[in-house]
C-alpha positions in Angstrom: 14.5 -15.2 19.2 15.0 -12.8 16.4 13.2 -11.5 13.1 14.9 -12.8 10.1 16.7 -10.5 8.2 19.4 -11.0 4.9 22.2 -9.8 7.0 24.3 -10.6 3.8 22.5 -7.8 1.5 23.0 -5.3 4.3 26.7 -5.5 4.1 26.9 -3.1 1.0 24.2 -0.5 1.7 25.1 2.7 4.4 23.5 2.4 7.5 21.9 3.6 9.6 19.0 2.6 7.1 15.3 1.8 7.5 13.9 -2.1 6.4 10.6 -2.9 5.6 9.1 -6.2 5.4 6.8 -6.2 2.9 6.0 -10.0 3.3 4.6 -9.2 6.8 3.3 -5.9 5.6 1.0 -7.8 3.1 -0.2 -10.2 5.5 -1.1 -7.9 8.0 -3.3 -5.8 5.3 -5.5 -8.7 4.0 -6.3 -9.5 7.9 -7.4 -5.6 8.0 -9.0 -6.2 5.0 -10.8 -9.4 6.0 -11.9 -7.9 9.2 -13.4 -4.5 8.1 -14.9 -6.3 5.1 -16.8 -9.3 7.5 -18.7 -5.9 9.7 -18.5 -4.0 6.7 -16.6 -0.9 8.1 -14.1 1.0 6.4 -10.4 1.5 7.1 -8.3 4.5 6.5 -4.6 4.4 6.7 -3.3 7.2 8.9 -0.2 8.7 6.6 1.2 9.9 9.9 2.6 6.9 11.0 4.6 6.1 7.6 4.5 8.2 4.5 7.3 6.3 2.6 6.0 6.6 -0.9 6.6 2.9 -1.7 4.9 1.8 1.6 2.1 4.0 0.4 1.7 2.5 -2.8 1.2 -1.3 -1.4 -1.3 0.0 1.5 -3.4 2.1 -1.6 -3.3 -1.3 -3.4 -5.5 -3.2 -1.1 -8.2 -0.4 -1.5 -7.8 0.9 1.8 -8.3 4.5 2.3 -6.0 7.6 3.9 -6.5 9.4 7.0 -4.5 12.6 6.4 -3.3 15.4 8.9 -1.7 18.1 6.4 -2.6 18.9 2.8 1.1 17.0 1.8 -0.3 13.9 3.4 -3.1 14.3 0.9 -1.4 15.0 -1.9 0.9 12.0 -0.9 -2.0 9.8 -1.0 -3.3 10.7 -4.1 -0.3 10.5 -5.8 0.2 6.6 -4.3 -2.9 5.7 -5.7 -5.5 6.2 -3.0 -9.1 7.5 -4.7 -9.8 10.8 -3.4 -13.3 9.1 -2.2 -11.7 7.2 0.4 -9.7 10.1 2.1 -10.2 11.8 5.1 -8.5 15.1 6.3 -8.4 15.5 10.1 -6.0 18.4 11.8 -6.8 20.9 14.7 -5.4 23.6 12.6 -5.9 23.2 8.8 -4.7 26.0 6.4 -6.6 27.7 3.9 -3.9 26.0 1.4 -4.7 22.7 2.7 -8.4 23.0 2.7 -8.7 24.1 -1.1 -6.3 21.4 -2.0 -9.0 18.7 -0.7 -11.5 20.7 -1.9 -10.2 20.8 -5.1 -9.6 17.2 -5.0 -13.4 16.5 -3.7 -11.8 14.5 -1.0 -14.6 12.2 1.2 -14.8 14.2 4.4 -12.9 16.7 6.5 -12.9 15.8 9.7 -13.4 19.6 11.6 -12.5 20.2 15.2 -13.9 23.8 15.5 -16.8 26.6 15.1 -13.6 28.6 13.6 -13.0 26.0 11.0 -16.3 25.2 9.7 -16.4 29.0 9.1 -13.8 28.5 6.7 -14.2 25.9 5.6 -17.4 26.9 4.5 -16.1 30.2 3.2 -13.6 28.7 0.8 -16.2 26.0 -0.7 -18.5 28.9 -1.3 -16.0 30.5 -3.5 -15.5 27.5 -5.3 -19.1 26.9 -5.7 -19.4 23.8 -3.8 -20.0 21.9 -1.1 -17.4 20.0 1.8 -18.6 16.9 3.2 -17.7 17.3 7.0 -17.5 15.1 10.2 -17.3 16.9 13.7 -14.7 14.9 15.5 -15.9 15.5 19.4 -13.7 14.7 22.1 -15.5 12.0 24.2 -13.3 13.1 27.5 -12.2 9.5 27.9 -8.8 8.2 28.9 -6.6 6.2 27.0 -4.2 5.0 29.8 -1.3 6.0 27.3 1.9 8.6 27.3 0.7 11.6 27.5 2.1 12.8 24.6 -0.3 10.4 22.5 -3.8 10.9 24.7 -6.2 13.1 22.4 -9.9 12.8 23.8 -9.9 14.2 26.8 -11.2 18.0 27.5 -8.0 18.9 28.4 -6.1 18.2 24.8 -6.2 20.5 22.3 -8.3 18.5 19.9 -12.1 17.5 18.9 -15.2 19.5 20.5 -16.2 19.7 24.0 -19.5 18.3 24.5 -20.8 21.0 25.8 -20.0 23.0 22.8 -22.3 19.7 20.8 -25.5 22.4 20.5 -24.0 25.3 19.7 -22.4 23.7 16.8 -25.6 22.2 16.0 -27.6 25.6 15.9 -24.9 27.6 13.6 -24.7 24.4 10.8 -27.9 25.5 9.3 -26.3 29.0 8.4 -23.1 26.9 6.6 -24.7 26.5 3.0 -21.6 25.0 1.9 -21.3 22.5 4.2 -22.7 18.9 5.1 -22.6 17.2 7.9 -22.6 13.5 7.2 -20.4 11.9 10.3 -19.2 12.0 13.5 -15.3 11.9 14.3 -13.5 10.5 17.4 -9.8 9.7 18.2 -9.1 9.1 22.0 -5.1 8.5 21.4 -2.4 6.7 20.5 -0.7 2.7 21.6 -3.6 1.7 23.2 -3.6 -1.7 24.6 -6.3 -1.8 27.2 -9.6 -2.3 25.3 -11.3 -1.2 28.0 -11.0 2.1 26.9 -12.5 1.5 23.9 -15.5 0.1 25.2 -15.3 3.3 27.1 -15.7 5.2 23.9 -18.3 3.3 23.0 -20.4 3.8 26.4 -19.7 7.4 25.4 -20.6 7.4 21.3 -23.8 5.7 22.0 -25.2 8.0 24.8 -24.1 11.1 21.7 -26.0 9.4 19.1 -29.2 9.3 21.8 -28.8 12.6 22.5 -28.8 13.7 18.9 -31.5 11.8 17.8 -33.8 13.4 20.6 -32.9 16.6 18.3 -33.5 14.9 14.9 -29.5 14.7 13.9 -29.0 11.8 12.1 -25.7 10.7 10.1 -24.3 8.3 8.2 -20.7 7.8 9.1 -19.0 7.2 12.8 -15.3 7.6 12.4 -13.8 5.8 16.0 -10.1 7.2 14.4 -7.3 4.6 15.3 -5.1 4.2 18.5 -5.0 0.4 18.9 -1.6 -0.8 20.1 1.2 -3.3 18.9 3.6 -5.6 21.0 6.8 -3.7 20.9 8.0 -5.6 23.6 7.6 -9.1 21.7 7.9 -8.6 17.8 8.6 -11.8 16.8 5.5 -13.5 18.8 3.5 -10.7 18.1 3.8 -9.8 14.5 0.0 -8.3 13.8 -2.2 -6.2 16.2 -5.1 -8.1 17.7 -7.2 -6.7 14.5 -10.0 -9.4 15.3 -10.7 -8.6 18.9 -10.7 -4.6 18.1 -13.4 -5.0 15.5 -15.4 -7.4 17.1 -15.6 -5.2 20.1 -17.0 -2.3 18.4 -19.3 -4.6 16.8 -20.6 -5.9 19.9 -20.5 -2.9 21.9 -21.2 -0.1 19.5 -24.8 1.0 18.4 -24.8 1.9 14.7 -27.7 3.1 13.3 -29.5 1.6 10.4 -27.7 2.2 7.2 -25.0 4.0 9.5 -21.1 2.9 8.4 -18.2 2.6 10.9 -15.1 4.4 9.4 -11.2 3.7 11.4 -8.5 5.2 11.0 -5.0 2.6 12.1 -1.6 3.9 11.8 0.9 2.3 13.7 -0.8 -1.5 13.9 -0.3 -1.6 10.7 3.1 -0.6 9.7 4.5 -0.6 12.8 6.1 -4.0 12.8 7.1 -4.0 9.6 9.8 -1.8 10.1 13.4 -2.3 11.8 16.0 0.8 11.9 19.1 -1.1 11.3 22.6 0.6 12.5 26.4 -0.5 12.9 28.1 -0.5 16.2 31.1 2.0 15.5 32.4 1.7 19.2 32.0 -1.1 22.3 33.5 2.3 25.3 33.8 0.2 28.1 33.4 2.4 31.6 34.0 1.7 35.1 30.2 0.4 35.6 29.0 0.2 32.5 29.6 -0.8 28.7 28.4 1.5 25.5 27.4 0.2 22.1 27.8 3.3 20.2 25.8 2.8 17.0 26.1 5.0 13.6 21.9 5.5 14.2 20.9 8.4 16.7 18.5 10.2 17.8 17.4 11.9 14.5 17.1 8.8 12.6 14.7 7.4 15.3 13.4 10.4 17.7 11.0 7.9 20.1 12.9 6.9 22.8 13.8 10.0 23.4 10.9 11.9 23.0 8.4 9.4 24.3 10.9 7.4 26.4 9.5 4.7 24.1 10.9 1.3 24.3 11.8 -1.1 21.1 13.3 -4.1 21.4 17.0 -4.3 20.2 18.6 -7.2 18.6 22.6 -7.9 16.9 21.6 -10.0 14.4 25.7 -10.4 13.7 26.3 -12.6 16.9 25.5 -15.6 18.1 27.5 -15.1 21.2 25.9 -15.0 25.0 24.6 -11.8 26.2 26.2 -9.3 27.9 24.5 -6.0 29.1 25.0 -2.6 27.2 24.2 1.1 26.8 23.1 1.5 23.5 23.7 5.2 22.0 24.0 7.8 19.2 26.7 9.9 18.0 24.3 12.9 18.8 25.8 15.8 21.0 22.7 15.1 23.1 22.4 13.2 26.7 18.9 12.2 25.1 20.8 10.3 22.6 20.0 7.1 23.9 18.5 4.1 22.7 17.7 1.9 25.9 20.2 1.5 28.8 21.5 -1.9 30.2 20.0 -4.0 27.1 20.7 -7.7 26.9 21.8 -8.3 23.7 24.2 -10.9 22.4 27.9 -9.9 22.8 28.9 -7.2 20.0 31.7 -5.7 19.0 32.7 -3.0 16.1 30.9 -3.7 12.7 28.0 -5.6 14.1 24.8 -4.9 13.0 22.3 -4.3 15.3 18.0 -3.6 14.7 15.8 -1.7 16.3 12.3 -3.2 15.9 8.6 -2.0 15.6 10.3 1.0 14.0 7.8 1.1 10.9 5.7 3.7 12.4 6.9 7.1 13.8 10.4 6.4 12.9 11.1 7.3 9.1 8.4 9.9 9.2 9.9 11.9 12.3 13.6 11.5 11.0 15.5 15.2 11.1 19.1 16.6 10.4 20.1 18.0 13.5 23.9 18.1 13.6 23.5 18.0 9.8 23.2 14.2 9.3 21.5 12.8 6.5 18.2 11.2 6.3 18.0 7.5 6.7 17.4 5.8 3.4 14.9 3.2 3.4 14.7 -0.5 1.5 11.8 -2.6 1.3 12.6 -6.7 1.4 11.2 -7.4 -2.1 13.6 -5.2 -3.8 16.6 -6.4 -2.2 
């Protein structure tokens, strides 16, 4: 089975090129939508995954707010439409240039992730005469059973605030005049598909709040970040992130104080599947053990599998002929160059076109010119 896709529109535009499918898109933001709106938490789109400035625009739309990384993501966002209210600004290493740029749009909250940063970020609000709303993200030191590359919470990563570190932070606030705590900020990783370590973070968030409410800390936001996982092995069954399990799990599990709000911050579950990377098979080499399907797409249009070893499913949507087994690779000078190895795939030959799915997130965003190739252009469905 195979996502539909106007094979007869793609004939006249260059590939390799990215597709968005706006239809899905939309249906998968009113079930966010629905679900944050029936616990009454707040979502924040995380720009990382997909800064496409159209994409932007339609995720702004449904009143959903940003989670930015960079002070470009946040001028991205505000430029899309997203009210400067509903952004937050996480990064382990924010410049001053970034900071005054959300200070000067009054953004909701910076999520800080060091005694150095609240430093300056106190410093630069005091010369602007005001005050920056802040969150501490803390790393709970729980495992996310996912690539490494992607696991954030645990002592060892770079990010968030050791625990231990908690009171020392706690002691030096008071001496920040231009600050004001108002949340608590936590992001564990990245393609997480065993709940389980969610609840985890609960177990973890809960036993925090007890422990600062012995010292008289109370606030009124608890950002859990994002990380929940998509299907990328089944697209086509599993079109939309299990969105209603995820926040019905925090609701049952997490213990929010009165008046406290839950804040999320999802990336990839909601754009990921949108997306397809679609490419032309320039060559079928066929080898003493194995088969090529050398594609005009490579490496720099779509970095994951190379990078993560990430898997996403392929497809020749120009065949309806029985599968055979391939190689699929780039025209990159680079062994990495390689899409997935001994893929089933219908039988192609030069000129088909082929799709890589669940390439909405951390595909467009991550493209690079190495080897001096252009950047994939991009097309959404309902303006072709």
């Amino acid at each position: 089975m195979t996502g539909t896709f106007p094979i007869a529109k793609f004939e006249n535009i260059q590939t390799p090129f990215y597709y968005y499918d706006t239809q899905l898109l939309r249906k998968t933001l009113d079930i966010v939508k629905s679900e944050t709106e029936k616990y009454n938490y707040k979502a924040h789109y995380a720009v990382k995954a997909n800064a496409n400035a159209d994409i932007l625009k339609i995720i702004a739309s449904y009143g959903i707010g940003a989670d930015c990384v960079s002070g470009n993501e946040v001028q991205a966002a505000i430029e899309a439409g997203f009210s400067p209210e509903n952004i937050v600004f996480a990064g382990v290493g924010k410049t001053d240039r970034e900071i005054n740029l959300a200070l000067n749009h009054n953004i909701f909250c910076f999520n800080a992730e060091s005694i150095p940063e609240l430093e300056v970020i106190n410093e630069l609000a005091e010369k602007k005469n005001t005050k920056a709303r802040i969150a501490l993200r803390i790393n709970p030191n729980v495992d996310a059973h996912t690539h490494h590359y992607i696991t954030t919470g645990l002592n060892e990563n770079k990010f968030g605030i050791n625990r231990e570190d908690i009171d020392g932070i706690i002691s030096l606030l008071p001496t920040l005049k231009n600050i004001e705590l108002i949340g608590l900020h936590f992001h564990i990783g990245s393609q997480i598909t065993d709940f389980s370590s969610f609840q985890d973070l609960c177990v973890r968030l809960n036993d925090l709040q007890n422990t600062l409410d012995n010292k008289g800390i109370k606030v009124k936001h608890i950002n859990i970040g994002g990380g929940l996982g998509i299907n990328y092995e089944h697209p086509n069954h599993f079109p939309i992130a299990d969105f209603e399990t995820y926040f019905r799990l925090f609701n049952q599990n997490l213990s929010l104080r009165e008046g406290q709000q839950l804040h999320c911050e999802p990336g990839r579950s909601i754009i990921a599947q949108c997306g397809s990377l679609v490419t032309r098979v320039t060559y079928i080499k066929e080898g003493a053990s194995k088969k090529f399907a050398i594609v005009d797409a490579g490496m720099t249009d779509l970095i994951r599998p190379a990078l993560y070893q990430a898997y996403h499913r392929i497809e020749n949507i120009s065949s309806q002929l029985p599968e055979d087994v391939y190689d699929v690779v780039g025209p990159i000078c680079e062994s990495a160059d390689v899409f997935q190895k001994d893929v089933r795939i219908n039988k192609t030959k030069r000129g088909d076109f082929l799709v890589l799915r669940s390439a909405g997130a951390y595909g467009e965003i991550m493209a690079f010119q190495y080897n001096l190739r252009e950047l994939p252009k991009a097309y959404l469905s309902e303006s072709l």
